[in-house]
C-alpha positions as CSV (number, residue, x, y, z in Angstrom):
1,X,4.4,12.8,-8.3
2,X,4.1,13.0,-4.3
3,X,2.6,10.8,-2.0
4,X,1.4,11.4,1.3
5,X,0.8,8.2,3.8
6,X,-1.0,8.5,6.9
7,X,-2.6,6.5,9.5
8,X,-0.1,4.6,11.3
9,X,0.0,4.4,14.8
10,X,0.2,2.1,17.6
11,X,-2.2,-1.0,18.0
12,X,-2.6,-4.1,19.8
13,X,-2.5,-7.4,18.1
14,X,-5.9,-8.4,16.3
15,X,-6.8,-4.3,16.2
16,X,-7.7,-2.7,12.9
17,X,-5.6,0.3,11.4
18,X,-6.2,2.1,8.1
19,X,-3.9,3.8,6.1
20,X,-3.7,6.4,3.7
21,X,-2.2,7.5,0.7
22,X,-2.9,10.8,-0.8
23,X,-1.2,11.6,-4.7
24,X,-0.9,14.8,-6.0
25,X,-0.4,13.9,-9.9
26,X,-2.2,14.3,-12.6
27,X,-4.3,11.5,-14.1
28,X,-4.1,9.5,-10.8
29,X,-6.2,7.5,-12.3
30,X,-3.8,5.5,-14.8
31,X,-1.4,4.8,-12.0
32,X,-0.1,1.5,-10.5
33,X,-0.4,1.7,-6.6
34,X,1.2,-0.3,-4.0
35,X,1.5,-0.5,-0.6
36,X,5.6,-1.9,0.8
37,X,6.7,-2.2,4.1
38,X,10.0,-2.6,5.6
39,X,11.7,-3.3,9.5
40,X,14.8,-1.4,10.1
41,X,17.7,-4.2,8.8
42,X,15.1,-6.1,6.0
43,X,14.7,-5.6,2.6
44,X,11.5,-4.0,1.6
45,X,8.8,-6.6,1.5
46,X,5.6,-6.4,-0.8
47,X,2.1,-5.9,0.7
48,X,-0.2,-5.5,-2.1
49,X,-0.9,-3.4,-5.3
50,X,-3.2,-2.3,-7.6
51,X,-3.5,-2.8,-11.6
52,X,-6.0,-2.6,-14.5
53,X,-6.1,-5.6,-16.9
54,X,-6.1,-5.1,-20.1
55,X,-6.9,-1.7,-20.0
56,X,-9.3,0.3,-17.7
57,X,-12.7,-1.3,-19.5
58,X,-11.4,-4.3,-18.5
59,X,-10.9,-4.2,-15.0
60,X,-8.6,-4.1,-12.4
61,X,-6.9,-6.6,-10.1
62,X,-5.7,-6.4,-6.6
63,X,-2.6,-8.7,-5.5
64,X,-1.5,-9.3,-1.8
65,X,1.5,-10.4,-0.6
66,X,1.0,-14.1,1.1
67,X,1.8,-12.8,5.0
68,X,-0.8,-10.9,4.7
69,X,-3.5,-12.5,2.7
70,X,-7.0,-12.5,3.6
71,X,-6.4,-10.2,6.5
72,X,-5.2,-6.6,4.5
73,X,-7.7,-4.8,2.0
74,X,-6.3,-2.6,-0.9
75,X,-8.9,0.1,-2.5
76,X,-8.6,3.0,-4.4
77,X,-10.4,6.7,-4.7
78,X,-9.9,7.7,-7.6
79,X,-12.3,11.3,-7.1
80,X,-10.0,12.2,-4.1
81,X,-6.2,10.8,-5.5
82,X,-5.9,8.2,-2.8
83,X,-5.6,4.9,-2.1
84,X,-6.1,3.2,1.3
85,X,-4.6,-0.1,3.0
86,X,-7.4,-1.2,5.5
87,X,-5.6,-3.7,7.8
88,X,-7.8,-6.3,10.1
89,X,-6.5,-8.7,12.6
90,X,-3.0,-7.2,13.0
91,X,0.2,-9.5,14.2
92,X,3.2,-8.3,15.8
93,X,4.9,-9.3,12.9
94,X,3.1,-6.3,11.0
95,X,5.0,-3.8,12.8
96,X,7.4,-1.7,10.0
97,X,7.1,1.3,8.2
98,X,4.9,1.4,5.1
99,X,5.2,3.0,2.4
100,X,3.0,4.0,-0.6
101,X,4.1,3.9,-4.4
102,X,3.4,4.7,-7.6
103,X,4.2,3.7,-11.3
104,X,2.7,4.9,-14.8
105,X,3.6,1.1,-16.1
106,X,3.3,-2.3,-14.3
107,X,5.2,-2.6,-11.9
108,X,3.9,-5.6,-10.3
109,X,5.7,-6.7,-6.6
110,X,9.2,-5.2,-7.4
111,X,9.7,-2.8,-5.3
112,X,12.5,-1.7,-7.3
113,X,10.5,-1.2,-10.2
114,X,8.3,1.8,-8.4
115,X,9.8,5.2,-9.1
116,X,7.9,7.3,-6.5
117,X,7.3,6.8,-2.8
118,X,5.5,8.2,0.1
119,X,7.7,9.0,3.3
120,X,6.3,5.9,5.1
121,X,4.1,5.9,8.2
122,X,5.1,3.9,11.0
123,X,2.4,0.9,12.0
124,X,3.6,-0.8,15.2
125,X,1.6,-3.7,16.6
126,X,2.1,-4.4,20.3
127,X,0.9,-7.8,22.3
């Protein structure tokens, strides 16, 4: 499995940034995604993922972590392997590199429990 993030950049705070993470595996699909991020010195800290319940008839859910909670939006394209991270009224506290993941089981918010990763992208948030 590889990943591929993209999008980071620069900002002011209360800009908008998307990110991007492309997947080259097989039955995309059936994966758990996540997105992580992590400031030079700090442990990496959960920013949301992706699961089915129950199975794939059954649903899916999307789980944030609570800094950022009503201002980050998870979604998935499952026809082009990649999974996006849109991210709305952006705090200097955003700033870190994040990273993209990937598990064929749950894997929930433990980062440790993901067994692929993206090379990060850098997101930095300026006042």
């Amino acid at each position: 499995v590889q990943l591929q993030a993209s999008g980071g950049g620069v900002v002011q705070a209360g800009d908008s940034l998307r990110l991007a993470c492309a997947a080259s595996v097989r039955s995309f699909s059936s994966y758990v995604m996540a997105w992580f991020r992590q400031i030079p010195g700090k442990e990496r800290e959960f920013v949301s993922y992706f699961t089915w319940t129950d199975g794939r008839s059954s649903g899916f859910k999307i789980y944030y972590g609570d800094s950022v909670k009503g201002r980050f939006t998870m979604s998935r394209d499952d026809a082009k392997n990649t999974v996006y991270l849109q991210m709305n009224s952006l705090k200097l506290e955003d700033t870190a590199v994040y990273y993209c993941a990937a598990a064929e089981l749950y894997a929930g918010a433990d980062h440790t429990k993901y067994p692929f990763w993206g090379q990060g992208t850098q997101v930095t948030v300026s006042s």
